[in-house]
C-alpha positions in Angstrom: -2.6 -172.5 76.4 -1.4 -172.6 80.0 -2.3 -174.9 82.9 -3.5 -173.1 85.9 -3.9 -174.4 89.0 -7.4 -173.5 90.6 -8.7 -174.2 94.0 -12.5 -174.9 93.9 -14.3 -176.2 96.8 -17.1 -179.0 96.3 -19.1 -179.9 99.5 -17.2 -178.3 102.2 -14.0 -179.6 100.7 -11.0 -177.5 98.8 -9.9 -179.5 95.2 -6.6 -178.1 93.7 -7.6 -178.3 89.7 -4.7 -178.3 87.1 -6.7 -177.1 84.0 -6.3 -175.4 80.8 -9.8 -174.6 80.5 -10.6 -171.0 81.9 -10.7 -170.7 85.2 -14.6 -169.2 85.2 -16.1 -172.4 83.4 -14.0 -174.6 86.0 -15.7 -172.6 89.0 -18.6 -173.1 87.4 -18.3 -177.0 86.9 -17.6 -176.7 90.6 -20.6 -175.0 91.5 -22.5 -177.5 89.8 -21.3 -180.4 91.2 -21.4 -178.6 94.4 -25.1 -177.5 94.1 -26.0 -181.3 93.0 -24.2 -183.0 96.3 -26.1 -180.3 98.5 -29.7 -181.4 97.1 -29.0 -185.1 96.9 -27.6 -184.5 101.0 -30.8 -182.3 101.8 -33.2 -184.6 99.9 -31.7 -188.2 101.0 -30.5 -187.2 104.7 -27.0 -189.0 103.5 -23.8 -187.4 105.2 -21.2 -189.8 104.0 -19.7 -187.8 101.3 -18.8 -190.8 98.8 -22.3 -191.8 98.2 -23.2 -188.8 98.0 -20.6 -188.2 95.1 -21.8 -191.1 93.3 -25.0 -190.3 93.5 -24.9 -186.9 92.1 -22.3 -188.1 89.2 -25.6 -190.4 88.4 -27.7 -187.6 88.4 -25.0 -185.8 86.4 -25.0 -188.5 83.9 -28.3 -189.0 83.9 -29.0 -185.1 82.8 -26.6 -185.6 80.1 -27.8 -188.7 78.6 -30.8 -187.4 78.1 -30.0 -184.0 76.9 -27.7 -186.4 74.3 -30.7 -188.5 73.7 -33.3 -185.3 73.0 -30.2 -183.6 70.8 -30.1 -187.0 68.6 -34.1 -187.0 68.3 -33.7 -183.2 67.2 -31.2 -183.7 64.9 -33.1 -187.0 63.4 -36.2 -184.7 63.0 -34.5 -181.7 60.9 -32.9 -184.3 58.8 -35.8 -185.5 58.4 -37.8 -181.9 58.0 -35.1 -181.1 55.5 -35.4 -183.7 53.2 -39.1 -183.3 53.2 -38.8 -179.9 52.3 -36.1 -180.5 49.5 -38.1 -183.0 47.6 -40.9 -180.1 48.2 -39.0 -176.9 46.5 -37.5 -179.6 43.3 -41.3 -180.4 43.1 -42.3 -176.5 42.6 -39.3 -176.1 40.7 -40.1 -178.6 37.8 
């Protein structure tokens, strides 16, 4: 796949993005990250654009640590469900 260079702009600023991912899902990302560094600005009255970064790549993080942790529990609890209902269809079927 080709690289294509994309210009996304993330808090006022323009970023030139080499990327082989498609263009819409990088706009995207950028919108996100964006939309973060607004509310974190709006909520904590901080201009300096830095802290403001780190603290919505926290939030960022944060989001996705949790959605990994809830996925894990999920996946633990169908394993689990399955089994359960394994052992309960060879029982019917003896």
């Amino acid at each position: 796949m080709a690289k294509d260079k994309i210009v996304i702009k993330i808090f006022g600023r323009e970023y030139e993005v080499t990327s082989e991912e498609d263009p819409l899902h990088i706009y995207s990302l950028a919108s996100l990250v964006d939309q973060k560094m607004r509310e974190i600005s709006r909520i904590t009255n901080i201009v300096d654009t830095n802290k403001v970064a780190v603290l919505a790549a926290l939030n960022i993080a944060d989001e996705l640590f949790k959605l990994k942790e809830n996925k894990n529990f999920l996946h633990d609890s169908m394993e689990k469900d399955t089994e359960e209902l394994v052992k309960l269809l060879n029982t019917v079927l003896e």
